[in-house]
Each structure stands twice: as structure tokens, then as C-alpha cells.
DRENPA-3360 file (N, C-alpha, C; in nm, 2 decimals, always signed):
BEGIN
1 = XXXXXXXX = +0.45/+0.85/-0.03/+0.31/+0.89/-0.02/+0.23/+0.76/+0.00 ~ +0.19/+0.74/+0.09/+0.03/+0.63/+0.08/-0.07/+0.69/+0.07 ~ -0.12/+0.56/+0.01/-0.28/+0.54/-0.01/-0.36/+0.61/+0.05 ~ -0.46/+0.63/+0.03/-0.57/+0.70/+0.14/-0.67/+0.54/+0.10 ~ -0.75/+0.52/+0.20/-0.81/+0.38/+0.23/-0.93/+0.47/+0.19 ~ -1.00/+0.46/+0.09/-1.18/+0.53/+0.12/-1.31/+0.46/+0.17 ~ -1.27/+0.29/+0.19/-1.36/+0.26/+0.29/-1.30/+0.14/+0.32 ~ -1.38/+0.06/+0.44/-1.35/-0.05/+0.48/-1.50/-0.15/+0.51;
9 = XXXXXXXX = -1.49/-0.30/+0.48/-1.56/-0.41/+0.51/-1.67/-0.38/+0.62 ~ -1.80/-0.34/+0.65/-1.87/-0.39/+0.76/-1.93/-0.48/+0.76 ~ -1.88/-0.63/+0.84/-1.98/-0.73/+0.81/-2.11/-0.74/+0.93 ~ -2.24/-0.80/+0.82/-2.33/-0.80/+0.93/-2.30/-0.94/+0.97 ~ -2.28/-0.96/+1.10/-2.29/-1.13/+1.15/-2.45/-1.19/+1.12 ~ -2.53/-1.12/+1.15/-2.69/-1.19/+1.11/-2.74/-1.18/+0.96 ~ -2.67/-1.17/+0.89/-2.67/-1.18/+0.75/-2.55/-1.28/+0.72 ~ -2.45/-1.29/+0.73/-2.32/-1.35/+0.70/-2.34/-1.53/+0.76;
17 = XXXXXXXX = -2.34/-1.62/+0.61/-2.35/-1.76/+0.64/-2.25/-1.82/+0.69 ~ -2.14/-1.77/+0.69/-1.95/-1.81/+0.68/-1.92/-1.89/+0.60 ~ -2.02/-1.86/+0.43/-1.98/-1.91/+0.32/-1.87/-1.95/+0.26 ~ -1.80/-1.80/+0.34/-1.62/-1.82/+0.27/-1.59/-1.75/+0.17 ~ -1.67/-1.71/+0.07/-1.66/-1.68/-0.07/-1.60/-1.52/-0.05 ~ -1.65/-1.42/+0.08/-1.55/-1.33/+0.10/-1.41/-1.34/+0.11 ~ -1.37/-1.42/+0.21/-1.22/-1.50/+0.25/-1.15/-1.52/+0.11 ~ -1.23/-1.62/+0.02/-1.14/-1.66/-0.14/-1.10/-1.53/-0.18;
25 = XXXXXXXX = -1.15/-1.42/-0.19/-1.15/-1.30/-0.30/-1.06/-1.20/-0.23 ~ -1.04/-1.22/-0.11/-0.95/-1.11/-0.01/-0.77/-1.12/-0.09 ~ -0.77/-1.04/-0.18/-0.57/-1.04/-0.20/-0.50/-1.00/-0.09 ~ -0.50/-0.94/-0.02/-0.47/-0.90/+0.07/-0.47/-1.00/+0.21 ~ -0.58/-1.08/+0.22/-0.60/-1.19/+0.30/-0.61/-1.14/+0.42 ~ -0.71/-1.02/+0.44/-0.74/-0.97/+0.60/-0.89/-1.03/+0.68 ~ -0.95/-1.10/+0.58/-1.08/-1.12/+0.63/-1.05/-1.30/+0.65 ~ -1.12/-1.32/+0.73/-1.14/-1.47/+0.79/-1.25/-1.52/+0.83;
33 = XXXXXXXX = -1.28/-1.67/+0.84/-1.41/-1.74/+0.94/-1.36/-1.75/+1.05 ~ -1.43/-1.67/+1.13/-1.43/-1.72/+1.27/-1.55/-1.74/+1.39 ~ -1.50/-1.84/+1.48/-1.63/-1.95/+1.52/-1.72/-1.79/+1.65 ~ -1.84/-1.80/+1.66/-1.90/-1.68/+1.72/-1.86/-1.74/+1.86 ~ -1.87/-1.66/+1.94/-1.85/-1.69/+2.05/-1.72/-1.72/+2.14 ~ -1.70/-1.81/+2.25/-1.64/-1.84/+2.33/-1.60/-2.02/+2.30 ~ -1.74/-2.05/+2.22/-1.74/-2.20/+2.18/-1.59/-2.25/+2.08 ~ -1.57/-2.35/+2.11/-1.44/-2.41/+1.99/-1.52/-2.42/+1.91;
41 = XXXXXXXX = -1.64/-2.49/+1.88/-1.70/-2.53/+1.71/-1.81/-2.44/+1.73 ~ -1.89/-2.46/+1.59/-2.00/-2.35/+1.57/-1.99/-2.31/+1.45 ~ -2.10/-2.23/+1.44/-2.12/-2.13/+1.29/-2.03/-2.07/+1.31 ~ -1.97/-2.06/+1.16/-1.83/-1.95/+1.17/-1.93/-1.81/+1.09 ~ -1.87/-1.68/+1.10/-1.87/-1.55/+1.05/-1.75/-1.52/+0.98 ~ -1.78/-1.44/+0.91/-1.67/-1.34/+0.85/-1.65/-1.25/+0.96 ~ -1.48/-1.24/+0.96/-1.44/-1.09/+1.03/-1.33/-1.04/+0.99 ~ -1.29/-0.92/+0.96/-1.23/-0.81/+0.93/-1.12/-0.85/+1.05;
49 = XXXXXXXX = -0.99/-0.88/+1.01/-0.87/-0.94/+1.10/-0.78/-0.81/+1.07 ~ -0.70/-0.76/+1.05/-0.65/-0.66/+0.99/-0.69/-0.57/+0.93 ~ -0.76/-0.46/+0.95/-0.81/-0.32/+0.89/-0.68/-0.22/+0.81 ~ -0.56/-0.23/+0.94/-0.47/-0.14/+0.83/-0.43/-0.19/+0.70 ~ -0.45/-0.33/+0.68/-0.36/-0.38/+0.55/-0.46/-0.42/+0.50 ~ -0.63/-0.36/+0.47/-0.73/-0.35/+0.41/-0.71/-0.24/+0.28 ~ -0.72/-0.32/+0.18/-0.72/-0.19/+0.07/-0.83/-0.11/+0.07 ~ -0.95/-0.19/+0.07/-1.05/-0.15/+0.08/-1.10/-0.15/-0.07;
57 = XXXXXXXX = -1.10/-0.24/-0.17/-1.10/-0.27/-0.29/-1.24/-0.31/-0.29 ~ -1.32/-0.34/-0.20/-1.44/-0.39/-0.21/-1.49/-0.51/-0.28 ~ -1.41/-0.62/-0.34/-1.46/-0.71/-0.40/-1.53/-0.81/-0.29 ~ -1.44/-0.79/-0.14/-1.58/-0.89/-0.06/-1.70/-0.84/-0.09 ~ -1.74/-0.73/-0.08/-1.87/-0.72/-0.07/-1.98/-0.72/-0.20 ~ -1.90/-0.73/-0.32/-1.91/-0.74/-0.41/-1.95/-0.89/-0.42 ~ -1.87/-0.95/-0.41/-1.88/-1.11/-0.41/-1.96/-1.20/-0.31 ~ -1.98/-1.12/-0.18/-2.10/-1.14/-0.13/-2.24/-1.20/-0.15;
65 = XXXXXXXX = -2.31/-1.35/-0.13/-2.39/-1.37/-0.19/-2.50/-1.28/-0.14 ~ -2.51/-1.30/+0.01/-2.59/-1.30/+0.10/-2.62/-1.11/+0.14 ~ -2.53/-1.02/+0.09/-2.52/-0.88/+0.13/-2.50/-0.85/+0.26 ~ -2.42/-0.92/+0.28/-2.33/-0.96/+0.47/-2.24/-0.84/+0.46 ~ -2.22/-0.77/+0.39/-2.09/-0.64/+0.41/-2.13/-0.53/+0.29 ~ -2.06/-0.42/+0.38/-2.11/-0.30/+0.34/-2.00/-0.26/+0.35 ~ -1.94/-0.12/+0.26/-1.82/-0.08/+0.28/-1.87/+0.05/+0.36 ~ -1.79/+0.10/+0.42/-1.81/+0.19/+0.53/-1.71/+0.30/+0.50;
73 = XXXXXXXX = -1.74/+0.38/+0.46/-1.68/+0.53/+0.44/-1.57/+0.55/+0.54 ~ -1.44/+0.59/+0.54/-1.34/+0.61/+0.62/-1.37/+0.76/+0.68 ~ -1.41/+0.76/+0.82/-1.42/+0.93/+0.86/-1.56/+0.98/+0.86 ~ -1.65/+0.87/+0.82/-1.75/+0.95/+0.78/-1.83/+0.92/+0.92 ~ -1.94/+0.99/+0.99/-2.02/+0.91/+1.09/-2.10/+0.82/+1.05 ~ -2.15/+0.66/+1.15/-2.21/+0.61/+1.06/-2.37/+0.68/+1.05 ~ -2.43/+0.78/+1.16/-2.55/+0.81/+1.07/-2.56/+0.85/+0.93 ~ -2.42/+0.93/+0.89/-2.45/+0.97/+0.75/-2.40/+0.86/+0.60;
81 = XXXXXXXX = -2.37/+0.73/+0.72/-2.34/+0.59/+0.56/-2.43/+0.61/+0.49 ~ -2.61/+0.61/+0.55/-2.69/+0.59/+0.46/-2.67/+0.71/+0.32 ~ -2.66/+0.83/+0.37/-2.72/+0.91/+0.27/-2.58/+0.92/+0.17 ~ -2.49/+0.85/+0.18/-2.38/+0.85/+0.07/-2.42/+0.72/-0.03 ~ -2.37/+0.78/-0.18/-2.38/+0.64/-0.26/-2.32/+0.51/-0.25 ~ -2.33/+0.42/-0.28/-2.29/+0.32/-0.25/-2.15/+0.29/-0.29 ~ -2.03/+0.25/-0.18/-1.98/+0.23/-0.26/-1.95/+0.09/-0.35 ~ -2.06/-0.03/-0.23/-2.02/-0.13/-0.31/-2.10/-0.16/-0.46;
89 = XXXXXXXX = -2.20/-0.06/-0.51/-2.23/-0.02/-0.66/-2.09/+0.05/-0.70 ~ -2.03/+0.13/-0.64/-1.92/+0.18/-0.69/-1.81/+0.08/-0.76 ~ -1.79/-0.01/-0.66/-1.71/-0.10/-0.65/-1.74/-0.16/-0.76 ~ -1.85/-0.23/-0.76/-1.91/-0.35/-0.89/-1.85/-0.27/-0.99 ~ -1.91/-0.15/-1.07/-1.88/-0.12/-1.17/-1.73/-0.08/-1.19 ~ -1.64/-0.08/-1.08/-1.50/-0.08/-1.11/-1.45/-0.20/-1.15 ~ -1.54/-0.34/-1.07/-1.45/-0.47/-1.11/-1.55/-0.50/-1.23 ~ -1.58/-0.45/-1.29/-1.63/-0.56/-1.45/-1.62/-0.45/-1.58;
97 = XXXXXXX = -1.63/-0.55/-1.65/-1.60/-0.53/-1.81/-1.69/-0.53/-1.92 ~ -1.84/-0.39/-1.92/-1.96/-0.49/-1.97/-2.00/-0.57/-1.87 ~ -2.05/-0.65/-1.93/-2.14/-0.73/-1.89/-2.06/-0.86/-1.78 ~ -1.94/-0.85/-1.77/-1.84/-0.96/-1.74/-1.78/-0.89/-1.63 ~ -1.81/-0.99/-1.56/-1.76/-0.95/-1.39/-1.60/-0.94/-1.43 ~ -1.48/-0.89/-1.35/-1.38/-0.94/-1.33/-1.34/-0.96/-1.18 ~ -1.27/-1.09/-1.23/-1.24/-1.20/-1.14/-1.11/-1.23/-1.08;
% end
């Protein structure tokens, strides 16, 4: 039996610094900086490199300073993301303890 994935990473590039701090948190290690464009150097972005071996655990977006990612409902259309709860509120209150994030 597998998993059922219930959402996955959307990053916004015009929000996203390529701080990195998504990249550190990834167990799974699907997410990366990468430079925009066609250019060798440049502002790097986050991007979602592997989607199937995405748990979809949400701690990027959790860890997120900037609110560069949104977790995206598996199946759902995106006009109706909006009107579902969040999952990355969902998520926060899965990863902490009280008052104490976990890390």
C-alpha cells in the first residue's frame, strides 16, 4: 500500500529570495536553488526537482521566511486552492509542540 501525497510545494519565484532555508529542511531532498533563466550566474529560486519523492510534509513552507510556497492540494483545481484551509496552518500545527516549533 502507498501513501497518498495530500499536497505538494508551489513556489512563488517573485516571492522566493533563494534563501535556501527551504532546501535545509527538505528530508527527502527534492527541492533546490536554481539560477532563473538561461544565464550560468544569477538570483537562484527554489524549485520543486522531484515531485514523486515529495512527501509533501510541508515543513518548506512552514519554514519559509518570505511565504514563497504554498502547498497545493493533490487533484484539486487550482481555482478552488483558495477556498480550502490551509494546509500550510495545517502543517505548522502538525510540526510543533505548544509553543515550540519542531525542528
Amino acid at each position: 500500500m502507498t501513501a497518498h501525497r495530500k499536497a505538494l510545494p508551489s513556489i512563488d519565484t517573485a516571492r522566493c529570495t533563494g534563501c535556501g532555508w527551504c532546501v535545509a529542511v527538505c528530508a527527502p531532498h527534492v527541492l533546490s536553488l536554481q539560477v532563473q533563466g538561461d544565464a550560468a550566474w544569477g538570483p537562484k529560486r527554489s524549485r520543486l526537482d522531484d515531485a514523486a519523492r515529495c512527501t509533501g510534509c510541508a515543513l518548506c513552507a512552514v519554514r519559509c521566511p518570505f511565504d514563497a510556497i504554498q502547498m497545493v492540494r493533490a487533484g484539486v483545481p487550482p481555482g478552488l486552492q483558495g477556498s480550502l484551509q490551509s494546509v500550510k496552518d495545517e502543517a505548522a500545527l502538525s510540526h510543533t509542540r505548544g509553543d515550540v516549533p519542531v525542528m
